[in-house]
C-alpha positions as CSV (number, residue, x, y, z in Angstrom):
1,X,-21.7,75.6,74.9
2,X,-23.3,74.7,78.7
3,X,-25.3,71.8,77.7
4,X,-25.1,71.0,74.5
5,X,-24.7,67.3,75.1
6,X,-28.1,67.0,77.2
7,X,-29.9,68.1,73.8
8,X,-28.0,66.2,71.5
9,X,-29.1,63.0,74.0
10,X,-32.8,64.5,73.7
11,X,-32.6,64.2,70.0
12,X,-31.3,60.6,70.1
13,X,-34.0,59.6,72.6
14,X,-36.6,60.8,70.1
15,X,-35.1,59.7,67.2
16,X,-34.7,56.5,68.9
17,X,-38.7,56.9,70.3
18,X,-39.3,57.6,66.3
19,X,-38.4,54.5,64.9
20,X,-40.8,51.9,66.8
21,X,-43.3,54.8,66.5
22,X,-42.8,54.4,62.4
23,X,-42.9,50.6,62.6
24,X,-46.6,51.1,64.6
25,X,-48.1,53.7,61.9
26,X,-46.9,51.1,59.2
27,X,-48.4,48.0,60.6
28,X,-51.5,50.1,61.4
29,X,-51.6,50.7,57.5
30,X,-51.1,47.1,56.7
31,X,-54.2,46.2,58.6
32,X,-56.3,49.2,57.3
33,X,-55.7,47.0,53.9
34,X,-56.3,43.9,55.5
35,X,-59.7,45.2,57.0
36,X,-61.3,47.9,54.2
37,X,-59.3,46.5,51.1
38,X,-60.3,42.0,52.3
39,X,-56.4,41.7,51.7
40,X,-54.6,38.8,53.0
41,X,-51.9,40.0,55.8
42,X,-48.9,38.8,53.6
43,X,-50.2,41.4,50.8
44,X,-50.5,43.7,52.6
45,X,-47.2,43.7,54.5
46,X,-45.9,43.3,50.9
47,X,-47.6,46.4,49.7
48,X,-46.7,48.8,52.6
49,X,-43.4,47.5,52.5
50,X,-42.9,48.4,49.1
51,X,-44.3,51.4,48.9
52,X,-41.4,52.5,51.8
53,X,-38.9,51.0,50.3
54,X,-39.5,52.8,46.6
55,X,-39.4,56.2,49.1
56,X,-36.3,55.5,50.9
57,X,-34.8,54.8,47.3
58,X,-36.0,58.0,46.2
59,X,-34.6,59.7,49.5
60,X,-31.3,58.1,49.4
61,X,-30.6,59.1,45.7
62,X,-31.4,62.6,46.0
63,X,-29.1,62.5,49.0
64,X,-26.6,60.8,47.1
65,X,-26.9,63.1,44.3
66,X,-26.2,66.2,46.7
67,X,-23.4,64.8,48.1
68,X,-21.5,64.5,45.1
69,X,-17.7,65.4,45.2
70,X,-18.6,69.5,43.8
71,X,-21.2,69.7,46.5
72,X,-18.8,69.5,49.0
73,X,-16.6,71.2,47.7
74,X,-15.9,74.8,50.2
75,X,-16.3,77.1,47.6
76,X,-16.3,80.5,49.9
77,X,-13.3,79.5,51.4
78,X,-11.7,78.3,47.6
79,X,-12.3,81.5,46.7
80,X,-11.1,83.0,49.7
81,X,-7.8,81.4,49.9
82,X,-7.1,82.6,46.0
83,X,-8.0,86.5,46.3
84,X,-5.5,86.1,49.6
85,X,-3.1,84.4,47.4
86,X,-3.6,87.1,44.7
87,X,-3.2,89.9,47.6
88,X,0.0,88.5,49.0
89,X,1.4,88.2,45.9
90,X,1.0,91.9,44.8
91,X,2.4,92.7,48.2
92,X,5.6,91.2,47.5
93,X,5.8,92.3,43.9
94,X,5.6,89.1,42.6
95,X,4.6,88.5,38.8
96,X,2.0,86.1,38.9
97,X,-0.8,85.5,41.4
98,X,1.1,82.7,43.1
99,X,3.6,84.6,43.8
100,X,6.2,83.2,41.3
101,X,8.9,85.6,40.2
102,X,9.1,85.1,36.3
103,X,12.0,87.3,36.3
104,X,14.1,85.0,38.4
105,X,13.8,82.1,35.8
């Protein structure tokens, strides 16, 4: 692909652009409840804090949960392998799907 790596630097630069643009948005919340809720600024670092934290351990265990050892599991290309393993076997007259001859036993 021509180019590829340009737009794979364009989406670091962004995500890179993202984080100090997160870190703005929360510190702009922190004052909101500094200035409408008459909270002191520890507090409300505290609170906004917090609150991110309890979502990015919600996040990271629903990623965690999908990642789990049958999720990654290639199922299409399990099944795949076995209806070749089947096919190759009847083509060589084997007895059993692995192609085992039971008769030479």
């Amino acid at each position: 692909m021509p180019g590829s790596k340009g737009e794979a630097g364009l989406l670091i630069a962004a995500a890179v652009i993202l984080i100090p643009a997160i870190v703005v948005l929360l510190f702009a919340g922190a004052a909101a409840l500094i200035e409408k809720a008459d909270m002191s600024w520890p507090i409300a670092t505290l609170i906004v804090g917090g609150a991110v934290a309890l979502i990015c351990v919600v996040v990271a265990s629903i990623g965690c949960s999908r990642l789990r050892a049958n999720a990654l599991m290639p199922d299409k290309t399990t099944r795949q392998l076995r209806k070749d393993a089947r096919l190759i076997a009847n083509m060589v007259g084997s007895d059993d799907e692995y192609g085992n001859d039971k008769r030479a036993a």
